[in-house]
C-alpha positions in Angstrom: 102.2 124.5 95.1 102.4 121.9 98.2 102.3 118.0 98.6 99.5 116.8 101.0 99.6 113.2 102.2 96.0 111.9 102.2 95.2 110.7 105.3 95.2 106.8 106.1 92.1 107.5 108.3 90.4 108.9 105.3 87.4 106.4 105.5 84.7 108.1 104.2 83.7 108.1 100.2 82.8 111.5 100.0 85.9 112.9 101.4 87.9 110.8 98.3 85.3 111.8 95.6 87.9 114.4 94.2 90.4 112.5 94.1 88.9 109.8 92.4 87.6 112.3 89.4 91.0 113.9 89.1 92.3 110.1 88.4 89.8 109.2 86.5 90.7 112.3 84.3 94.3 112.4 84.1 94.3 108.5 83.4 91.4 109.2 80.0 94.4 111.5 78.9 96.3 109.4 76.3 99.6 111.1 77.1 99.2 111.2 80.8 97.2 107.6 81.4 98.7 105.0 83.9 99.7 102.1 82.4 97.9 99.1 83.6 95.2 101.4 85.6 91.8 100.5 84.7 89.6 103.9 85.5 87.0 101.7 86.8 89.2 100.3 89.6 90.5 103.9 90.4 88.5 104.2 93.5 88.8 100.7 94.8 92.7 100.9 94.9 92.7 104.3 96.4 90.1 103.2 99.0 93.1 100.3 99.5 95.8 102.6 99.5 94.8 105.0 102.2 94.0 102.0 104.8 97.1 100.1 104.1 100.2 101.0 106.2 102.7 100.4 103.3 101.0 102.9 101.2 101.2 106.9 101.1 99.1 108.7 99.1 100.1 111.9 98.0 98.1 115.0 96.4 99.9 118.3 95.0 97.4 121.3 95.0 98.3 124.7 92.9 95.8 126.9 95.7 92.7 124.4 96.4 93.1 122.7 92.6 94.4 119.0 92.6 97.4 119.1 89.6 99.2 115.2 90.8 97.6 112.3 92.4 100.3 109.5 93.8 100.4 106.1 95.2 104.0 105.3 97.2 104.8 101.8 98.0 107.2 102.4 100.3 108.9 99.2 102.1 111.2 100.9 104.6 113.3 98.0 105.5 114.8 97.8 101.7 114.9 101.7 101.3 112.7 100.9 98.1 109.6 102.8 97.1 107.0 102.0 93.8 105.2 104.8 92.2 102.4 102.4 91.5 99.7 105.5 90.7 101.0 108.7 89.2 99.0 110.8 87.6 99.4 114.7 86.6 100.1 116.6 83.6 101.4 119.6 85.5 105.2 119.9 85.5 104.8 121.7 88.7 103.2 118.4 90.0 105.9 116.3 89.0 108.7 118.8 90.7 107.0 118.6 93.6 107.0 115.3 93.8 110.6 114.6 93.3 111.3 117.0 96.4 109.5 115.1 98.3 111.1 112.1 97.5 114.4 113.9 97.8 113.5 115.0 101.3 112.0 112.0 102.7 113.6 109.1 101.2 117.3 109.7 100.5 119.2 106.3 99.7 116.2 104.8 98.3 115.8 103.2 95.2 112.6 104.3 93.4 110.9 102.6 91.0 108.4 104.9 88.1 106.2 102.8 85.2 104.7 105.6 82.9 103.3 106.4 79.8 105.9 106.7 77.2 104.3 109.6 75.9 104.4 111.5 79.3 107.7 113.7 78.3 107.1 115.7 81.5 108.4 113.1 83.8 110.7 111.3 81.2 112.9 114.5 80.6 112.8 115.2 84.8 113.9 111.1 85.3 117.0 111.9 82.2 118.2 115.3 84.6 118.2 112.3 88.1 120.3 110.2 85.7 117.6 107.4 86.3 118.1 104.2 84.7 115.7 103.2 81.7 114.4 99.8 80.6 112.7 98.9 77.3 109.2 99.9 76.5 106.5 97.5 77.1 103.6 96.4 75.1 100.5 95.6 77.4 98.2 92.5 76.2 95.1 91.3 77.9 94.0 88.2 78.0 90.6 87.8 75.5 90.1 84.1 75.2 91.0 81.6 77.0 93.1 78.8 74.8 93.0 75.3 76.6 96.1 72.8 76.9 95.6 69.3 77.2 98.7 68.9 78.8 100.0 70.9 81.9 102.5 67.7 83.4 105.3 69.1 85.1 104.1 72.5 86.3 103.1 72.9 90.2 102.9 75.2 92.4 106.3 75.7 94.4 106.7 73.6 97.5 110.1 73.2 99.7 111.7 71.0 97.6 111.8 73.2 94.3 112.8 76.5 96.2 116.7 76.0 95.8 116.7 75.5 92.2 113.2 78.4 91.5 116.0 80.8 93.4 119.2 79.8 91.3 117.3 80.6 87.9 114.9 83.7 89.2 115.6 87.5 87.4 117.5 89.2 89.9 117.8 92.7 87.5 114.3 93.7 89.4 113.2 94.2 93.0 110.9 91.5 92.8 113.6 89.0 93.0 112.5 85.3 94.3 113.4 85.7 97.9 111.4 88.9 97.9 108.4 86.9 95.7 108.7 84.2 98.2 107.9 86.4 101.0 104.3 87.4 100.3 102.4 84.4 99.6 99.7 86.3 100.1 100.5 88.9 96.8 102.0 86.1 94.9 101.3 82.7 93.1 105.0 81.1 92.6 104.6 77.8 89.9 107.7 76.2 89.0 108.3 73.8 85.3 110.1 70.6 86.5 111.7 68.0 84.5 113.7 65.0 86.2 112.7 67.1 89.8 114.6 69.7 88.1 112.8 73.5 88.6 114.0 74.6 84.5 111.5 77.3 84.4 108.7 79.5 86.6 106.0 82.2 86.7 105.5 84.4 89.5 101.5 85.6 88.9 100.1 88.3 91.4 96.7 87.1 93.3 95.2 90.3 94.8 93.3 92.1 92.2 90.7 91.7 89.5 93.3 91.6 86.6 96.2 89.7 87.5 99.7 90.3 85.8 102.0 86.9 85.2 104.8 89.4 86.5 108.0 87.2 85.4 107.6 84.5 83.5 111.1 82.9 82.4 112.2 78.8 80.8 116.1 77.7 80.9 117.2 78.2 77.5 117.8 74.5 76.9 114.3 73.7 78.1 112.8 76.3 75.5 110.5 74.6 72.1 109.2 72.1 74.7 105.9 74.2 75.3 106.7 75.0 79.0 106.4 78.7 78.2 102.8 77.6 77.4 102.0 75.3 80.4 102.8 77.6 82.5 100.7 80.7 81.2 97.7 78.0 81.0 97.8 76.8 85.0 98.3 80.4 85.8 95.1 81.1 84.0 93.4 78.2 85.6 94.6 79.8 88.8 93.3 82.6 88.4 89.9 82.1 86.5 87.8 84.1 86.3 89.4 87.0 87.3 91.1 89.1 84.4 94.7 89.0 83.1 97.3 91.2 81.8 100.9 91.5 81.0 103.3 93.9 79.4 106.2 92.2 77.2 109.4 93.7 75.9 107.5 95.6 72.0 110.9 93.8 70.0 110.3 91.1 72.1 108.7 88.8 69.1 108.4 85.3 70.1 107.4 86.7 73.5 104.5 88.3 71.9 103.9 85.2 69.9 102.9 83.0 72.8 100.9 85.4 74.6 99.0 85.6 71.2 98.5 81.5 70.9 97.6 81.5 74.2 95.0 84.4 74.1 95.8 87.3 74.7 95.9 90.6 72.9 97.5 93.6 72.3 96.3 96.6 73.9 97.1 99.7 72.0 97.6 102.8 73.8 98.8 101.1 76.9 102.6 100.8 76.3 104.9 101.5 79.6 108.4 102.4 80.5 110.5 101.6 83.2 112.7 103.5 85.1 114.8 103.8 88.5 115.9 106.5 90.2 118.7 106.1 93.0 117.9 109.0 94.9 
């Protein structure tokens, strides 16, 4: 078995076709799908991964037969990498990969989402000691609810930076310093009161389903419907594109608001977290 990095001159459909079919394969497997990875937009983000610089794509072959297809975002600077594609049901796949990312990236913090029935790479991640977070739930927006009243929520500007840092998640890599630089992958709107920032939602731009990535209201501020402003200007922001989001599954009144606001559960789609300090 060997890792081969797919080419960021690859430019040519056919010469991706095969990869785009082993995807599309691995991801119809209900054990071995990617969470959040529509199988229709398979080809488009590969086509986007092998141009863009940030990206490796990496294929493992048993002989000439494709058993793991994976999408690194790798962003040197912060020794971080994202498994944002990973797809194999081979064991032999999955070793492969984690030399690889043993050889090439040591003192890097990597980050997995996968299926929580994919045991394969769950039981490899418990023998790296990796960290675990809760399973997620993944809802998709179905309808669109409409508020009346979305006062106080704007889109961040200079003056609400300060206070959108002092309350932002910093448990995650996406941390608001790190949101705040790409304004080009991220929508930042803050929830003021009195010119006070008491809540925010950082909402990626770039794809055809969006994901209202962090979404978070001071605890004092909470039962004032901000929670619910806030998911309704991120849906005006981005209409008519899709939406999604995954939610903590014992994360109740979570789950409510999506719900009064839309969206449904999708069943099948759950995800776990993970980090591995290599």
């Amino acid at each position: 078995m060997k890792v081969r990095e797919v080419e960021h001159l690859v430019t040519v459909t056919s010469e991706i076709e095969k990869y785009v079919a082993f995807a599309r394969q691995i991801n119809a497997d209900k054990d071995y799908s990617q969470p959040l990875l529509d199988s229709d937009l398979i080809e488009e983000k590969l086509e986007r991964a092998v141009h863009n610089t940030d990206d490796r794509v990496l294929a493992v072959f048993d002989k000439e037969k494709i058993i793991g297809l994976f999408v690194l975002l790798v962003i040197d600077d912060e020794k971080y990498v994202e498994i944002t594609m990973g797809l194999s049901g081979s064991q032999g796949a999955y070793i492969e990969l984690f030399a690889y990312l043993s050889q090439y990236f040591n003192g890097y913090q990597i980050d997995f989402s996968f299926n929580p029935c994919n045991e394969i790479l769950r039981n490899i991640l418990n023998t790296k000691n990796a960290l675990f977070r809760e399973e997620q739930q993944k809802m998709v927006l179905k309808q669109i609810s409409e508020i009346d009243d979305i006062s106080g929520i704007e889109l961040i500007d200079d003056k609400y930076i300060r206070g959108y840092l002092a309350i932002h998640d910093t448990s995650n890599y996406w941390t608001g310093e790190r949101v705040l630089e790409e304004p080009d992958r991220f929508y930042v709107l803050v929830a003021t009161e009195e010119n006070n920032v008491v809540g925010y939602l950082d909402l990626t731009k770039n794809y055809e389903e969006n994901e209202p990535y962090d979404v978070f209201v001071k605890d004092e501020y909470r039962r004032k419907g901000y929670g619910k402003k806030l998911l309704a200007k991120a849906i005006e922001l981005n209409n008519p594109k899709g939406m999604s989001l995954m939610v903590d599954v014992d994360n109740v009144p979570a789950i409510r608001l999506y719900t009064s606001m839309g969206f449904d559960k999708v069943e099948g789609q759950n995800c776990v977290y993970a980090t591995w300090n290599v």
